[in-house]
C-alpha positions in Angstrom: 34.4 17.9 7.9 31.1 15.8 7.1 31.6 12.6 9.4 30.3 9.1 7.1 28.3 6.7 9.1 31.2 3.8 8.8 33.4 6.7 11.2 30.7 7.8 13.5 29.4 4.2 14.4 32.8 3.4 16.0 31.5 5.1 19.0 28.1 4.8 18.8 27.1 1.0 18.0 27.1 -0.8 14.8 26.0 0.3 11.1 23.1 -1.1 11.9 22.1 0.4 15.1 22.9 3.4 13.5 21.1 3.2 10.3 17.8 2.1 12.6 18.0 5.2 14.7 18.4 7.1 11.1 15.3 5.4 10.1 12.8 5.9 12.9 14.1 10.1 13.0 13.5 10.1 9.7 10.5 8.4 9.9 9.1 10.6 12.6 9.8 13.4 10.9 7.3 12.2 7.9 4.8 11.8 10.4 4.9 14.7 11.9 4.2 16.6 8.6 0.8 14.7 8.7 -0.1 17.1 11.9 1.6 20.2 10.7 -0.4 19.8 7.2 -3.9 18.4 8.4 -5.5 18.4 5.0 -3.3 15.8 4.3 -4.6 13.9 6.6 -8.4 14.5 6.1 -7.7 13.5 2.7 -6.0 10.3 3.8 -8.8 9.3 5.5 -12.3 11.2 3.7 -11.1 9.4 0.4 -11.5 6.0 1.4 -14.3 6.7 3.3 -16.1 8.6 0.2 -15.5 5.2 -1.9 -16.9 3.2 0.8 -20.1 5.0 1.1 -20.3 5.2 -2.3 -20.0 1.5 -3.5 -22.2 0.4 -0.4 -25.0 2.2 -1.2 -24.6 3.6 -4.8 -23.5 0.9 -6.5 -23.9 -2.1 -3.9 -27.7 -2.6 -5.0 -27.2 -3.3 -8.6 -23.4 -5.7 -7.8 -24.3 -8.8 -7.2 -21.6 -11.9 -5.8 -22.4 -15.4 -5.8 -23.3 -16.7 -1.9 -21.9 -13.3 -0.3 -23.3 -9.9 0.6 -21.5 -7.4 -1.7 -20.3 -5.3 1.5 -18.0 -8.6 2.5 -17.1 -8.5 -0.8 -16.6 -5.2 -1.1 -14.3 -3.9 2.2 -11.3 -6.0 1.4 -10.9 -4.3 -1.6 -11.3 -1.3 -0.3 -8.4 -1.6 1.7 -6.3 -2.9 -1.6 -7.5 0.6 -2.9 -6.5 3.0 0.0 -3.2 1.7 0.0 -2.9 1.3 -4.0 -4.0 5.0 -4.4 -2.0 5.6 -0.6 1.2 4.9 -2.4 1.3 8.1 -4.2 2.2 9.9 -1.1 5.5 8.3 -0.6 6.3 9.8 -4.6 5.0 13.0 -3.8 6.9 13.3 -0.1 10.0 12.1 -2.0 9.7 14.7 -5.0 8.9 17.7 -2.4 12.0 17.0 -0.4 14.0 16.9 -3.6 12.5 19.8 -4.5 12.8 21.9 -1.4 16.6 20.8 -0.9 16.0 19.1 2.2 17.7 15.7 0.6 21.0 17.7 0.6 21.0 19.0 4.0 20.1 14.8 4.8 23.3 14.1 2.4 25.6 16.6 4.2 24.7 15.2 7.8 26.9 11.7 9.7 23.5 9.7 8.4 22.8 6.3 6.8 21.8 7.7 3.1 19.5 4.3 2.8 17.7 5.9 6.3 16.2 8.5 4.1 14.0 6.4 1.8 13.6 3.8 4.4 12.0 6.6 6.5 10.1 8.1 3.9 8.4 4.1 3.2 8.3 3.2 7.4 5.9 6.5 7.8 3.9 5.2 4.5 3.3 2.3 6.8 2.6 3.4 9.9 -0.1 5.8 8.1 -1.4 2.8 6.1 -2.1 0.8 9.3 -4.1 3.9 10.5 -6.4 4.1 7.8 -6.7 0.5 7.6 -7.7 -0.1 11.1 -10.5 3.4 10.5 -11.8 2.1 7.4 -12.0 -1.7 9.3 -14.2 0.3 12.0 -16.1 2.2 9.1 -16.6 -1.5 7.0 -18.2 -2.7 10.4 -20.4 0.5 10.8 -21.9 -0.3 7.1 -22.4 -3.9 7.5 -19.1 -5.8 7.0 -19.1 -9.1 9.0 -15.8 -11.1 8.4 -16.1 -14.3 9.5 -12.6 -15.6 9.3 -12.0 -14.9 13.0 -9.3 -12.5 14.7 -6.5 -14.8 12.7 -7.9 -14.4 9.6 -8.1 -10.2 9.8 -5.2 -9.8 10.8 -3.6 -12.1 8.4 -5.6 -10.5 5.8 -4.4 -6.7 6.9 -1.1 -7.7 7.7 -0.8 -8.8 4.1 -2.4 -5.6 2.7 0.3 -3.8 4.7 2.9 -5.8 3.5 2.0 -4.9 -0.2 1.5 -1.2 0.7 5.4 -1.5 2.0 6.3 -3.0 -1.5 4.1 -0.4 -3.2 5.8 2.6 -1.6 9.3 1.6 -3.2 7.9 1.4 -6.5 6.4 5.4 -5.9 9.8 6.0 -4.0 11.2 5.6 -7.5 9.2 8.0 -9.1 9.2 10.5 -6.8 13.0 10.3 -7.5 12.7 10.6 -11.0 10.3 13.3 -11.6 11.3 17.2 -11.6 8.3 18.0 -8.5 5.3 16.9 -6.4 2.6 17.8 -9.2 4.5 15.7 -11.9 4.8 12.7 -9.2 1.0 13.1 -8.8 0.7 13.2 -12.3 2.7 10.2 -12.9 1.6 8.1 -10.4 -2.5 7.7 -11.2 -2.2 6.6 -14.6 -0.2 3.7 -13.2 -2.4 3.1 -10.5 -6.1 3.5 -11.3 -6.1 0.5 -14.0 -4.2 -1.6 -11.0 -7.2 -0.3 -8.8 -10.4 -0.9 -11.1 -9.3 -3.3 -13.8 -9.0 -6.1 -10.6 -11.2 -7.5 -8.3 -11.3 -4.9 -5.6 -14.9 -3.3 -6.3 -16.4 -6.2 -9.2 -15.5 -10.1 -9.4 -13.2 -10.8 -12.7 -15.1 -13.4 -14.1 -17.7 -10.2 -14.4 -15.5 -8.6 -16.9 -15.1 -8.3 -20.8 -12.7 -12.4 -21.5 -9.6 -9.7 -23.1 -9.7 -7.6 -19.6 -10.0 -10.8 -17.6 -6.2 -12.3 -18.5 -5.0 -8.9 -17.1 -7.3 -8.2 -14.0 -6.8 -11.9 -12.9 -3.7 -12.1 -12.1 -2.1 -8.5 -12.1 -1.3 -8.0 -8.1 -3.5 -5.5 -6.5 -6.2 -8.9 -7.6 -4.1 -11.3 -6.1 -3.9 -10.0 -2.4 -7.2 -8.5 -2.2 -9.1 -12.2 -2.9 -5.8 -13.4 -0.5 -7.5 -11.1 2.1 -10.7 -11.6 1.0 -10.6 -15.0 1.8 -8.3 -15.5 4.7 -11.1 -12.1 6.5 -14.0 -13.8 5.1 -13.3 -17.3 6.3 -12.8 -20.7 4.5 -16.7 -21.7 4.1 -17.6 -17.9 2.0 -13.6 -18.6 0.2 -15.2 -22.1 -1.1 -18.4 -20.9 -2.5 -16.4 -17.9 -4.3 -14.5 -20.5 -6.0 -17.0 -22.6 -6.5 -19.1 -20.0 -8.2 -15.9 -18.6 -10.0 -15.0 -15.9 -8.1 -12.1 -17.1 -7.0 -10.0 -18.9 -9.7 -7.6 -20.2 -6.9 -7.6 -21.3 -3.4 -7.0 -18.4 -0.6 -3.4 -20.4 0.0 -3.0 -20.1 -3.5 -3.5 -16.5 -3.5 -2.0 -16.1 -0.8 1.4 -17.6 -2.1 1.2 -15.5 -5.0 0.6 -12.3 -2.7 4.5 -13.3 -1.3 5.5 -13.7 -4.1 4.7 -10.6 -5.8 5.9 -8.6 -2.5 9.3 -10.2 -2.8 9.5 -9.6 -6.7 8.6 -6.2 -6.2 11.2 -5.6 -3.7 13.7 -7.6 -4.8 13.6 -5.2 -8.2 12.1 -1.6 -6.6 14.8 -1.2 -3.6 17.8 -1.6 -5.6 16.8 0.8 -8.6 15.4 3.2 -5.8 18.6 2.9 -4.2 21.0 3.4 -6.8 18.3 6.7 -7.8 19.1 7.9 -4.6 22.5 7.7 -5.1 22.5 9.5 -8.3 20.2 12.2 -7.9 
């Protein structure tokens, strides 16, 4: 007889104890498939990288930004981008444990059922914060000086991260929904490359045709990279941005907004993902 979580946790804590340990097995477990399938982990990083490079030198000549370099422009948004396009790997995770039947040996087991996409979204951070402190150490190799002190960084990552977390139940959906891994893949880009390049990550907005502008400036992958580019590149570079434009807000404006879109998004995301869960 399967034993439910309510039953088991009379002799082993509460719910929540037990839905935590649920969470970081789970999670582990996710992990761990990074190490037994390395190319998925060169890719995680050697993307990222590749786009770095790329703008810095490529492209980095002819972008110009008012009063800053373009590489301090340009690394915040480069981490908005690795987690934006990182966010696919919680879909395609979720759609290949669907797929493989592994979700109905979880379902089967004295587990927390909310444990299994709350595992699936904790690895999607803990991998996030890896490629966001590399790429941090590869911005500083190409130039990137971020002058808004120790505070400021990690303010400015910690927000990133918390946006990756709120990204990852919005792919945790999808990967629900979709018959297998290659139609999550498929599925998720088209939602997430005109995120990634029709906003401020690699070009200001102000740059940008005045129709495309209403969208890029205040769609959310905009809004917390110019939060994190100002709180990494200090207040003195944040003022000149908005002085010149750049910025249509201050970096507590943007800042605010960040939260809020983070709360919107999982105020809406957990629940449908949830009650996907559920159903499938």
């Amino acid at each position: 007889m399967t034993v439910t979580p309510t039953a088991a946790t009379q002799h082993d804590g509460s719910t929540l104890s037990w839905a935590v340990k649920d969470t970081l097995a789970l999670a582990k477990r996710n992990l761990l498939h990074y190490t037994r399938v390395p190319q998925l982990l060169v890719f995680t990083f050697v993307q990222p990288i590749m786009f770095v490079l790329l703008f810095r030198y490529v492209f980095g000549g002819t972008i110009q930004v008012p009063n800053v370099t373009y590489v301090d422009y340009l690394m915040p948004g480069i981490f908005g981008q690795i987690v934006v396009f990182g966010a696919t790997a919680t879909a395609i995770g979720l759609a290949e444990d669907m797929g493989s039947g592994i979700i109905e040996r979880f379902r089967s087991l004295p587990m927390v059922r909310m444990s299994v996409l709350a595992g699936r979204t904790g690895a999607d951070i803990v991998r996030n914060l890896g490629v966001v402190a590399v790429m941090m150490i590869v911005g500083i190799a190409v130039g990137f000086r971020p002058h808004g002190g120790v505070p400021g960084i990690l303010a400015g990552c910690l927000l990133v991260l918390a946006f990756a977390f709120a990204l990852s139940w919005i792919m945790a959906l999808v990967g629900l929904k979709v018959a297998n891994a290659e139609a999550a893949q498929a599925v998720s880009f088209p939602l997430l490359f005109p995120l990634t390049f029709a906003s401020a990550a690699f070009v200001p907005v102000n740059s940008m045709p005045g129709w495309l502008q209403v969208f890029a400036a205040h769609q959310p992958v905009t809004v917390v990279v110019n939060a994190a580019r100002g709180l990494m590149l200090g207040p003195d570079v944040a003022s000149n941005l908005e002085k010149f434009g750049v910025f249509n807000t201050s970096t507590g404006g943007y800042v605010l907004q960040s939260v809020a879109w983070i709360v919107v998004i999982l105020a809406v995301f957990v629940p449908l993902s949830v009650r996907q869960f559920n159903k499938n």
